[in-house]
C-alpha positions as CSV (number, residue, x, y, z in Angstrom):
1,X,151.5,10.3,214.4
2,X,148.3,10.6,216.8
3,X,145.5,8.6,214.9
4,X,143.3,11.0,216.7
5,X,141.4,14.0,215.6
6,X,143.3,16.6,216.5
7,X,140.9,19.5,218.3
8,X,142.2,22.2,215.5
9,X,142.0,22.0,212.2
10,X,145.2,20.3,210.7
11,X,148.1,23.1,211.3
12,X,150.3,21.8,208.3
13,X,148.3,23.8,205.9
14,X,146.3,25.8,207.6
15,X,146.0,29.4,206.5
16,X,148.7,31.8,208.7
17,X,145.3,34.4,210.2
18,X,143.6,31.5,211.2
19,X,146.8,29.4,212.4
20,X,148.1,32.5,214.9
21,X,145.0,34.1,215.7
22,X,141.2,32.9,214.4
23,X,141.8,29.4,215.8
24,X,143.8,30.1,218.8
25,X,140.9,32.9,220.0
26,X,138.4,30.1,219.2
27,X,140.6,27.6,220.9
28,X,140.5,30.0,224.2
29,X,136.5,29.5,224.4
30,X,136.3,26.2,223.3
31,X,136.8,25.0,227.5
32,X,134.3,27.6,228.1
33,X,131.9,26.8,226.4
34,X,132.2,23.0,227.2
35,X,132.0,24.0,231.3
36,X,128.4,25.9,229.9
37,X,127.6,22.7,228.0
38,X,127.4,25.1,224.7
39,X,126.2,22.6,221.6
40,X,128.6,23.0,218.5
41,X,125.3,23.6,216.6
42,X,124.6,26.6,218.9
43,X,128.4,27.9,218.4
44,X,127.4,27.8,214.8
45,X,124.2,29.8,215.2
46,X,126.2,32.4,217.2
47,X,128.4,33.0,214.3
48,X,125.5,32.8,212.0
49,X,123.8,36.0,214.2
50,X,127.2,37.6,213.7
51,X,127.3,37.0,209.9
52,X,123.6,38.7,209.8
53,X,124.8,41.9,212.1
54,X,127.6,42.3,209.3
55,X,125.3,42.3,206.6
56,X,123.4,45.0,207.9
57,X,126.3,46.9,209.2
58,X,128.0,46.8,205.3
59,X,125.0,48.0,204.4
60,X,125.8,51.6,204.8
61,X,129.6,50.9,204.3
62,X,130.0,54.0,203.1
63,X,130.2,55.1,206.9
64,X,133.5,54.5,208.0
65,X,132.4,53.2,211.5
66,X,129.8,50.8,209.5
67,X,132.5,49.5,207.4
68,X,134.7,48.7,211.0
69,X,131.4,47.5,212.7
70,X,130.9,44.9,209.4
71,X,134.6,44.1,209.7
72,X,134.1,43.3,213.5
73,X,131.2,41.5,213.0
74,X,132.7,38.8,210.6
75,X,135.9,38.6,212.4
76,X,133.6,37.1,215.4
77,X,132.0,35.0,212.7
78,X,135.7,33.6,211.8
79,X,135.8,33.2,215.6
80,X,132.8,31.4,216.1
81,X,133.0,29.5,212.5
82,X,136.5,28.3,214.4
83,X,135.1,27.2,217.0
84,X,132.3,25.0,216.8
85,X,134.3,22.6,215.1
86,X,136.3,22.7,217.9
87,X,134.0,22.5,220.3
88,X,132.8,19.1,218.4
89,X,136.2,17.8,218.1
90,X,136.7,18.3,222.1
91,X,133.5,16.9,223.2
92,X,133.3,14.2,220.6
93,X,130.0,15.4,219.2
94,X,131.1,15.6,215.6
95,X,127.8,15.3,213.5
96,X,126.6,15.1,209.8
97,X,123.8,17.6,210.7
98,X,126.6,20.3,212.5
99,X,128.6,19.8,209.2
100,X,126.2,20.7,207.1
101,X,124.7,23.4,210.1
102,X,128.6,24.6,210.0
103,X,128.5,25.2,205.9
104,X,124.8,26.9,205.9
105,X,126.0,29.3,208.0
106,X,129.4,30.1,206.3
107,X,127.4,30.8,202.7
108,X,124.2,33.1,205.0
109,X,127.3,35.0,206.6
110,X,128.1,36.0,202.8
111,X,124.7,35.9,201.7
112,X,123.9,38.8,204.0
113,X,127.0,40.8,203.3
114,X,126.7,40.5,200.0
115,X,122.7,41.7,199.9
116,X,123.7,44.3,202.3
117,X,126.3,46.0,199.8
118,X,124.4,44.8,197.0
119,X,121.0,46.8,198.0
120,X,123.9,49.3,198.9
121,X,125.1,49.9,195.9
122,X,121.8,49.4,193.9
123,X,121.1,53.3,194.9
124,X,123.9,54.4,193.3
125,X,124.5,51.6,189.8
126,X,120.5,50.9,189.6
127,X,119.3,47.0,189.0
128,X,122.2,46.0,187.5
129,X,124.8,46.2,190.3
130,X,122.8,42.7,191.2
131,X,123.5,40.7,188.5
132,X,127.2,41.3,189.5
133,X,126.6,40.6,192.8
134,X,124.6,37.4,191.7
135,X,127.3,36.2,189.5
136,X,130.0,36.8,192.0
137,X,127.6,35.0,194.4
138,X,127.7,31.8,192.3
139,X,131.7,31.9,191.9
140,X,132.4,32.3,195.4
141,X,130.1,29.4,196.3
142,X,131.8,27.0,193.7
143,X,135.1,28.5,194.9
144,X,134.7,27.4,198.6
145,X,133.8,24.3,198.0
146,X,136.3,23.5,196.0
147,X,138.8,25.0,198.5
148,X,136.8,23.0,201.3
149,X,137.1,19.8,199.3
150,X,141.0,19.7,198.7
151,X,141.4,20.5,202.5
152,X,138.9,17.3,203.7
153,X,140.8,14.9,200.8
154,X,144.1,15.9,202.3
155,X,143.0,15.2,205.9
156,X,141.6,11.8,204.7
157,X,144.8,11.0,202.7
158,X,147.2,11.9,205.3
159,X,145.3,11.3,208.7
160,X,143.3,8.5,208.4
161,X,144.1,6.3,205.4
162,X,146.4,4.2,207.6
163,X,142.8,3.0,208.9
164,X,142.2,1.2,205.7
165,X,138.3,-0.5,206.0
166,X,138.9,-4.1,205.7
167,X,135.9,-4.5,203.7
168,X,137.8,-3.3,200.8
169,X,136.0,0.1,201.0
170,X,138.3,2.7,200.0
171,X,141.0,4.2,201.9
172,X,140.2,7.3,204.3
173,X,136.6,6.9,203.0
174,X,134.7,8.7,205.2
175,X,131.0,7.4,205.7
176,X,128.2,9.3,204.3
177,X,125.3,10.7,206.0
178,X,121.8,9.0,205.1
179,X,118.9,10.9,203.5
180,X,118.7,14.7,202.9
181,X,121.5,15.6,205.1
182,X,123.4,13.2,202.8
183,X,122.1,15.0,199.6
184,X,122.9,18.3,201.0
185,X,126.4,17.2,201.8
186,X,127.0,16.2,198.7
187,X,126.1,19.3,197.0
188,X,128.0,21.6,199.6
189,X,131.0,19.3,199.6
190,X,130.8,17.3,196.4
191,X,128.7,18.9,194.0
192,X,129.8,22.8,193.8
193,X,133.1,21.0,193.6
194,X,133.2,20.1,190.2
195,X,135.9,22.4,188.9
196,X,138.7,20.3,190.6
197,X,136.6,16.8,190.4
198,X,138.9,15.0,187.7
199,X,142.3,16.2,189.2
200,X,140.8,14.9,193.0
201,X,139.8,11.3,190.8
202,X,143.5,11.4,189.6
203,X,145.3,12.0,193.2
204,X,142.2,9.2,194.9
205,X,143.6,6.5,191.7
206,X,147.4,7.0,192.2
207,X,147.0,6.3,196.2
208,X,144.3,3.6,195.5
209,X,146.9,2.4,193.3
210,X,150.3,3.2,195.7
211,X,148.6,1.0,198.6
212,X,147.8,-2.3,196.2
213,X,151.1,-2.3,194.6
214,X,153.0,-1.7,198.4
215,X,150.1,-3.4,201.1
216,X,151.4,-2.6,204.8
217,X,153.8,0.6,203.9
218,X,150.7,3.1,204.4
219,X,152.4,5.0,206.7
220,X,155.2,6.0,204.0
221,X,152.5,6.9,201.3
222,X,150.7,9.0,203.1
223,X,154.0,11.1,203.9
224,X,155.2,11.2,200.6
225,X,151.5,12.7,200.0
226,X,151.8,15.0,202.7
227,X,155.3,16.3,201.3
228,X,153.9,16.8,197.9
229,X,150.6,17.9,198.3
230,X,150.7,20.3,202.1
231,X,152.5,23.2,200.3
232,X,150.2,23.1,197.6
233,X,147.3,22.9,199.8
234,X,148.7,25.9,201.6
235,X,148.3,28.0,198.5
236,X,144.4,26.9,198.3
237,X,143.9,29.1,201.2
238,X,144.6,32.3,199.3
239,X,140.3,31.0,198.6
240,X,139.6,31.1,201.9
241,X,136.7,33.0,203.9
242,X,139.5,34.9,205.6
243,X,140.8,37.2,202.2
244,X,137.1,37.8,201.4
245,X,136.6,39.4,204.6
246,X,139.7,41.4,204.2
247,X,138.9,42.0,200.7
248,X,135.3,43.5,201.2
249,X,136.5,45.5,204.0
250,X,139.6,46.9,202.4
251,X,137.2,47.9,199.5
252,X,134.4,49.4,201.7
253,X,136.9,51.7,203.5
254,X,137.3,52.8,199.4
255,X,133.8,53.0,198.8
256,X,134.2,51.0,196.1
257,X,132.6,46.9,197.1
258,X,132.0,46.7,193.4
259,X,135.9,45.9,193.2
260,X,135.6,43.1,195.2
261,X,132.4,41.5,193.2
262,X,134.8,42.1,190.0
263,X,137.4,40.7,191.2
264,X,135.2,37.2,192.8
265,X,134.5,36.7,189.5
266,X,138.1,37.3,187.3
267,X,140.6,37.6,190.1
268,X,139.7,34.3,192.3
269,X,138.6,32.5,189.5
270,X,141.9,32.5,188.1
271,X,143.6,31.9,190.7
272,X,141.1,28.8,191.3
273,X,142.3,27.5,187.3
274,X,145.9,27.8,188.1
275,X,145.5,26.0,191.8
276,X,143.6,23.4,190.0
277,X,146.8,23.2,187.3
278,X,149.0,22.8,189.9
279,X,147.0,20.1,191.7
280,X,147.6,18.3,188.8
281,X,151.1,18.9,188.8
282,X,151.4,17.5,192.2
283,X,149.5,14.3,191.1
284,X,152.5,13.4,188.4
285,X,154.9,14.9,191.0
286,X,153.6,12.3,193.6
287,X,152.8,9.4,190.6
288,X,157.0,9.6,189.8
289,X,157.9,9.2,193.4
290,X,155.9,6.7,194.1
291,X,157.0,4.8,191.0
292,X,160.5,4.9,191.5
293,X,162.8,1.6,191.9
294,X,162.7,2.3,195.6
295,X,159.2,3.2,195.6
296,X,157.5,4.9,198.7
297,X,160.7,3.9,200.9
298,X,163.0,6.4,198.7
């Protein structure tokens, strides 16, 4: 295994739009926009501009071509969103600012969207159509990050812990950034987190634990993670960016966006509980493997 970053995002549990056509569009301009000496940061900005054209495109969804023109509009925000990290990755840029930069403009892409259908709809419900749109607002921020955090623990775990500090600093610990990009970090990757934070303290003690017990077989803890934990991290992505846009669109063409609010709120929050469940799952899954008679070599 490549100690590496790989240029994409890793493909083991990636979500199937982005694995076979998000990231491999974004891939295709990633070489062009090196050649043009194109920051990441202004690849993020791009898709930022794109996210604000959708909102004001869904915000007469209920014409059909406004609805497509919306759609359009965040599929080159997925395209863009794809490929600034890319573009880091390539040129070695990577940056505590441009991951932060990268999240801001992931939550204004939905914040105009959502305002756009939300003042939308307000003609037609009144007032109150916002306090849906406000609660669904909240959800789907604590739901992304959530989904965001399991993905960056599983690329520390099983990328980059056989890089142990030897400090004693915790394996696949990734440094954090100083000051107020540090604080803002947090909160986008830490903080909105906290639904899954004592199932992600559970999996972090039983490797912690794994690599004391059995020093120098990192290498065959971090697969037996990978094998317990990539199929579950596959499901995560049914929270992704990706089913939102398809969701919102799918219920603009019915003139009916409320339906997506509702089901931010009930439909992904459940699914969110039971991912969560099964997290957990995986933790005693990978706890009984790992504390077999043959231990990590079974």
């Amino acid at each position: 295994m490549n100690d590496s970053a790989p240029i994409r995002r890793t493909a083991e549990i990636e979500e199937t739009t982005n694995l076979y056509f998000i990231h491999p569009l974004a891939g295709r301009l990633v070489p062009l926009f090196a050649r043009m000496h194109v920051t990441p940061n202004a690849v993020s900005l791009m898709g930022m501009f794109f996210g604000l054209l959708a909102g004001f495109a869904y915000y007469r969804y209920q014409n059909p071509l406004c609805a497509v023109t919306g759609f359009g509009m965040m599929i080159a925000w997925h395209v863009m969103d794809g490929a600034d990290g890319q573009l880091a990755r390539f040129t070695h840029t990577q940056s505590h600012f441009g991951k932060v930069l990268d999240g801001i403009s992931d939550d204004l892409t939905f914040v105009a969207v959502y305002t756009g259908l939300a003042l939308a709809l307000g003609r037609e419900y009144g007032h109150r159509i916002y306090a849906l749109v406000a609660a669904a607002a909240v959800c789907h921020l604590v739901q992304a990050a959530t989904y965001e955090a399991q993905r960056q623990e599983y690329d520390l775990w099983a990328w980059r812990c056989r890089s142990r500090q030897r400090e004693g600093a915790a394996v696949g610990a990734a440094p954090a950034a100083p000051g107020l990009l540090g604080l803002l970090e947090r909160l986008f990757y830490e903080g909105l987190s906290f639904p899954a934070a004592r199932v992600m303290k559970r999996i972090r003690a039983t490797m912690t634990a794994a690599f004391e017990r059995q020093p120098g077989r990192e290498a065959l803890i971090c697969e037996r993670y990978r094998e317990t934990f990539a199929p579950l991290l596959r499901r995560w992505s049914l929270l992704s960016a990706n089913y939102r846009t398809l969701g919102i669109f799918g219920c603009a063409l019915l003139k009916a966006p409320q339906w997506y609010f509702w089901f931010t709120i009930i439909g992904f929050n459940a699914i969110m509980v039971w991912l969560i469940h099964r997290q957990g799952e995986g933790c005693k899954s990978l706890l009984d493997m790992l504390d077999a008679p043959d231990g990590a070599a079974a």
